[in-house]
N, C-alpha and C positions, 0 to 999 in steps of 0.2 A: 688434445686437439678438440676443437668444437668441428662436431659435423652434424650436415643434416644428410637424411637418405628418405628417399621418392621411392613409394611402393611398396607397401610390409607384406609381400608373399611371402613366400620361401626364403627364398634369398634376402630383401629388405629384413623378414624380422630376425634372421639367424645372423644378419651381419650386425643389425643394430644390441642383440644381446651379446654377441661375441667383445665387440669394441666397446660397450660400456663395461663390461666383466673387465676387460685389459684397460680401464681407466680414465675414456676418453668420453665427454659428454657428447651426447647424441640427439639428436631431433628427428623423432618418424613422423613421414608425413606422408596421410592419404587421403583417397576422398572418400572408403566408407569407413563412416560412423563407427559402426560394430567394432572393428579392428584397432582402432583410435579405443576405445574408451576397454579394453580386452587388456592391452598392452596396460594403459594409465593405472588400472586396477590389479597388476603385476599378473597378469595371465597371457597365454600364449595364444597368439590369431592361427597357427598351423600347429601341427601334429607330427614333431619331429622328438627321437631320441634325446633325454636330457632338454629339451627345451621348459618342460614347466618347472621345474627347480631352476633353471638358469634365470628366465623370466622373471619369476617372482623375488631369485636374489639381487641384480639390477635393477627391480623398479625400487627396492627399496632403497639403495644408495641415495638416487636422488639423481643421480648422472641419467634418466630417460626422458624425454619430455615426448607428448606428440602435439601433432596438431594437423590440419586441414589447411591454415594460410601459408603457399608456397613463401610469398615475400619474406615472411617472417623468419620462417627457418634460413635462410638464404641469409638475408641481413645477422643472423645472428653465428650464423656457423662462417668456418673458412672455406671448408672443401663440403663439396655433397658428390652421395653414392647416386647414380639414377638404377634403380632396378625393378622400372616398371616393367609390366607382363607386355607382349607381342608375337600375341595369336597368330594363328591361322585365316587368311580372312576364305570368302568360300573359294575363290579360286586356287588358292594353295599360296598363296602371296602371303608378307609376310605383316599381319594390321597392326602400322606404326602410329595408329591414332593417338594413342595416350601420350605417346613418345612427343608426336608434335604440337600436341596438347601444352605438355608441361614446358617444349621449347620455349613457345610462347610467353607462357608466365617466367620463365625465370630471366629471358629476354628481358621482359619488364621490372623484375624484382633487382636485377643488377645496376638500371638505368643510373640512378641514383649512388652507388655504393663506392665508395672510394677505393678498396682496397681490393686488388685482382680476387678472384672466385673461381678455384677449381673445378671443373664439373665431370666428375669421373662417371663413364658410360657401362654399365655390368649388366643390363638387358641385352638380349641378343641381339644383334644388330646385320642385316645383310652388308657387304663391304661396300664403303663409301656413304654411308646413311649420316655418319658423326660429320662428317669433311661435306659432304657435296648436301643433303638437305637439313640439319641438324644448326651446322654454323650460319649457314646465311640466313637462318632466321633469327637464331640467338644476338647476330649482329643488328642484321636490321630493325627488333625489336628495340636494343637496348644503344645501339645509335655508337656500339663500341666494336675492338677487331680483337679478334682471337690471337692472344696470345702480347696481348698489352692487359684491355682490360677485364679478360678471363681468359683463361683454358680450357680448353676442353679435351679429353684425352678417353680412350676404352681399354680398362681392364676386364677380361673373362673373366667369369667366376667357373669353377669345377666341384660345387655342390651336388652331392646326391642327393634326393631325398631319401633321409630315414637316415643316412648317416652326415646329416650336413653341418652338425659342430664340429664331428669329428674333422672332415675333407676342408672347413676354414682352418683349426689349426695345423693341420699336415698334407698343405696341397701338392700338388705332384710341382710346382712352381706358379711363381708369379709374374706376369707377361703384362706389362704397360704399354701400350702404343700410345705415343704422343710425339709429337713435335716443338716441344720446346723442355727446357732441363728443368724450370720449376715445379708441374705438376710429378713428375719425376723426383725430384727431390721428396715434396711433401708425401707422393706415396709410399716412398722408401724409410722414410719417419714411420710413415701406419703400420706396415706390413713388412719394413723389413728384419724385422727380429724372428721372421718367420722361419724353419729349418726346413729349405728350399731354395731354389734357385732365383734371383732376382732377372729379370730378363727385359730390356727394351728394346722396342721393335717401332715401325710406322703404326697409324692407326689402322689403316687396312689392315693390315697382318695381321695386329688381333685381333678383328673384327673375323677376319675370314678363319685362324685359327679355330674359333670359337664354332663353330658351324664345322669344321674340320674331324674334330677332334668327336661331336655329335655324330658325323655320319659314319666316321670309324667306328665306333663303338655298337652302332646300330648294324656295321658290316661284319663286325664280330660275335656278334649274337645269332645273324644270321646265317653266319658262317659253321656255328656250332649247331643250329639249329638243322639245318637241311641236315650236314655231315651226321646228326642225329637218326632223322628221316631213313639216310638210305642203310645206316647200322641196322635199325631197328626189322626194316626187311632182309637182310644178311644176317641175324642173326650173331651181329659181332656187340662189344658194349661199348656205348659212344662215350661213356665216362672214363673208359681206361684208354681209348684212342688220344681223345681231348688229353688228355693228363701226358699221355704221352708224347703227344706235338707239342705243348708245352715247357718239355722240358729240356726242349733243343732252343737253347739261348743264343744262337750263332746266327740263324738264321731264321727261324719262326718268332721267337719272342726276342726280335733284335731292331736295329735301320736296315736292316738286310730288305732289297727291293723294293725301300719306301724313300726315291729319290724319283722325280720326274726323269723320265727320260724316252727313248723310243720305245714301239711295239716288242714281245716276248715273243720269243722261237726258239729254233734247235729240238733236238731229236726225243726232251723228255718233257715237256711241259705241256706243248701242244696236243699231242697223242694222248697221254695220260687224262689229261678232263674231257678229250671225245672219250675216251675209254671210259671214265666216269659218267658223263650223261650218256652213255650206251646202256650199262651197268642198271642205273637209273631209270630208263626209260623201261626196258624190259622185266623190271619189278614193279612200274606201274607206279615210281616215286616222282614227282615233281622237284623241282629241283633250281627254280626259276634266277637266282642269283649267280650260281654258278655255270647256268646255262647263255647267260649273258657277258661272261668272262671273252668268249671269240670274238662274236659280234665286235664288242666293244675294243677286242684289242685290233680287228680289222679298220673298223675307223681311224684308231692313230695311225694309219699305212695313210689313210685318205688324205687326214691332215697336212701331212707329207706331201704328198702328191699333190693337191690343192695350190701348198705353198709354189712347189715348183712350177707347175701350170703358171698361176697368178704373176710371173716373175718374170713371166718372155721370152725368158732364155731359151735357146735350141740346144744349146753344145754343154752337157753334162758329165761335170766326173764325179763318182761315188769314191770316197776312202773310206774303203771297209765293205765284205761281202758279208762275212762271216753273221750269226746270227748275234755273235759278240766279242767282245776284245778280248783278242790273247786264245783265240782258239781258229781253227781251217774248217771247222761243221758248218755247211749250207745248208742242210738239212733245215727245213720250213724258217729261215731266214726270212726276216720283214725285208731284208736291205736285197735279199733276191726277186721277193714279190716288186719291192719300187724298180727296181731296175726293169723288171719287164712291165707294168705296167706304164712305164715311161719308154720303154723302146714302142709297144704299143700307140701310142699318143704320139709316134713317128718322130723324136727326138733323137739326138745325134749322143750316143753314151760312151764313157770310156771309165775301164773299173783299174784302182789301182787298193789291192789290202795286202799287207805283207806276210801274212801267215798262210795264202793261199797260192800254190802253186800247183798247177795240173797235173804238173808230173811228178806229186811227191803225192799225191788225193789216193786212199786205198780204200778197199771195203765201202762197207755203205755209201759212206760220201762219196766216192768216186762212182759207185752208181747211179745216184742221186742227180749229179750232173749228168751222166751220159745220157739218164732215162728223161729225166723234166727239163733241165735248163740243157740244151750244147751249146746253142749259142751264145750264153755267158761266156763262154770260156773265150770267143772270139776278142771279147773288150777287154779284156782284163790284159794291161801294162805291169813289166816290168819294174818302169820306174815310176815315184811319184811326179818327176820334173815335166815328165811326158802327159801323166793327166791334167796338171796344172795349167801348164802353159795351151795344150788345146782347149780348154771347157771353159765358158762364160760364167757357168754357176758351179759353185765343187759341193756339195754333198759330203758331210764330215759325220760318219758312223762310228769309229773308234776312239775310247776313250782312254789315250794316252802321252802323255806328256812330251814326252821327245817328239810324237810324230805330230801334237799341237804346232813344236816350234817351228819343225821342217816347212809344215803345210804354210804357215806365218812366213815363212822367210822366203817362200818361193811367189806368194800371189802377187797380184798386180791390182792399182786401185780402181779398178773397173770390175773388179771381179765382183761376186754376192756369193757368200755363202752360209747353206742351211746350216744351223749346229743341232746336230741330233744326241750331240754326246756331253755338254755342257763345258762350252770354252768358258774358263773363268776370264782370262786373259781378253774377253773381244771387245773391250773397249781401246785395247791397245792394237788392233790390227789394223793393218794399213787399207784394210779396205770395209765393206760395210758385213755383220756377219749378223743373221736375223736367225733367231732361237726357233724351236716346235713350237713350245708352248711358253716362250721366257724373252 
């Protein structure tokens, strides 16, 4: 395949040595000098493992060219990489200058070109930058419509530095957002011989993945890092702790809690990180990420409550107390905090969850209610038909399948309801059902 690629950092020259190495001519294109004439002369512009023997065996092929005229490389290639750098600017925004720099020109470079032009996006990109500022330039310039006579589509890259030949050929997967099947096609030509998952998704998606997948990694770091901190004043080892959270695949190192959904409660999670930033605090250990864990899970209550508020409704039924499905613990329950903070806001509530019944509540839990909430126990129905048909707005906390269809089969088309638990099905409900955060 002829391609060109925009940008020889990191990324631009380890992808441009990768894909001449695998047989495909290539065109780098940038605008300093240095970099341009480093590569021409079979040397390496960055300082990555294995990069100067890869370099030097690719320029001599003859499959490398560079150059400085976007037009050129464009007219001569089919697809181009874009992996220009997009800094920091000082406000903490994200500076797409070069980005619509090169819009610009390749706008103009395609004006003329007969044959469609894929323009694959692997700089980082805030979501919607390729779709909402990126295309209506590249059109306007070039006087054509995306997806006649060019594409435009964003794949991530997941290069590290210091091992980024290695992470091109064994990525954890390959993620295309685009909207149409040619650029699709042509990428799955480039990369897909690759021993990894092939993955198509919209162009958001990857764009937002990509930013994703960065702030994970930075959460994980710093997750090792405090957990480090407060060992180090306990006098425990944070290498054998770490090793040993690791090695629970079930749960720690799994999708285990990494699904949108409502606030976290019940009788151990909650307690246990006061219990740790108490721990914390009284060693005199900072701890500032995981001290922000509550706060932020008390906002998604807000969320919630916002939505309902904004919606007009008076007459509310919650399905589900519990702090989760398939269990009777109210214990620090998000779906107990909303219910009184909506009976507080003088609404009319009625609670229907099936695993909670007052007269079966022992021990703790049954304390729980008698000491913090009694007058929970006043709402709480029997049946679901009975919350249904009183509430204007139903509140859906329980994440499970039978009682989806029941709650489905009994509403009426005036109804609105929150889905806190993630209906797949709510485009088929007979009434209108608006997600948390979906």
């Amino acid at each position: 395949m002829n391609i060109s690629i925009f940008g020889l950092g990191y990324v631009g020259a380890v992808s441009l040595a990768c894909l001449a190495r695998d047989g495909h001519h290539v065109i780098g294109v940038d605008i300093e000098p240095a970099k341009l004439e480093l590569i021409r002369s079979g040397k390496t512009p960055v300082v990555e493992e294995g990069m100067v023997e890869l370099m030097a065996a690719v320029a001599a092929t003859g499959r490398v060219e560079v150059t400085a005229d976007v037009r050129r490389a464009v007219l001569e290639s089919d697809l181009s990489l874009v992996c220009v750098g997009t800094p920091s600017a000082s406000n903490g925004s994200q500076d797409q200058s070069a980005v619509l720099r090169l819009a610009e020109d390749i706008g103009a470079a395609i004006r003329d070109k007969a044959k469609p032009h894929v323009f694959v996006y692997r700089s980082t990109l805030v979501p919607g930058t390729v779709e909402d500022v990126i295309r209506p330039i590249v059109e306007r310039v070039s006087g054509k419509k995306d997806g006649e006579g060019f594409h435009l589509c964003f794949q991530p890259e997941f290069l590290r530095e210091g091992t980024s030949i290695r992470d091109y050929d064994k990525p954890p997967f390959t993620i295309v957002g685009a909207n149409h099947a040619y650029p699709v096609e042509r990428l799955r030509a480039l990369f897909g011989h690759l021993q990894c998952e092939f993955v198509t998704t919209s162009v958001r998606s990857a764009e937002m993945v990509k930013l994703c997948c960065n702030n994970f990694h930075t959460l994980k770091i710093t997750f090792a890092n405090e957990t480090a901190r407060l060992c180090a004043a306990l006098g425990v080892d944070p290498f054998e702790v770490m090793d040993l959270l690791c090695r629970d695949k079930q749960l720690n190192i799994s999708k285990a809690y990494l699904r949108p959904g409502y606030a976290f409660g019940g009788s151990c999670l909650p307690k246990d990180l006061r219990a740790t930033m108490y721990l914390a605090k009284h060693h005199d250990v900072e701890l500032p990420m995981l001290g922000a864990l509550l706060p932020s899970n008390r906002q998604h209550v807000e969320v919630a409550l916002d939505k309902v508020l904004a919606s007009g409704k008076r007459r509310v039924g919650l399905i589900g107390l519990s702090f989760k499905t398939g269990t009777d613990d109210l214990r620090e329950s998000p779906m107990v905090t909303l219910a009184e903070q909506l009976i507080g806001k003088g609404l009319e509530i009625a609670v229907y969850d099936p695993e909670v019944h007052l007269s079966r509540l022992l021990g703790a839990n049954k304390r729980f209610i008698e000491q913090h909430v009694p007058h929970i126990g006043k709402l709480l129905k029997g049946e679901l038909r009975d919350v249904v048909a009183g509430s204007e707005l139903l509140i859906v906390a329980l994440n499970d399948a039978a009682l989806f269809a029941a709650v489905r089969g009994l509403v009426r088309p005036d109804h609105l309801v929150l889905d806190l638990a993630d209906i797949r099905d709510r485009a088929q409900w007979p009434c209108r059902v608006q997600g948390l955060c979906w």
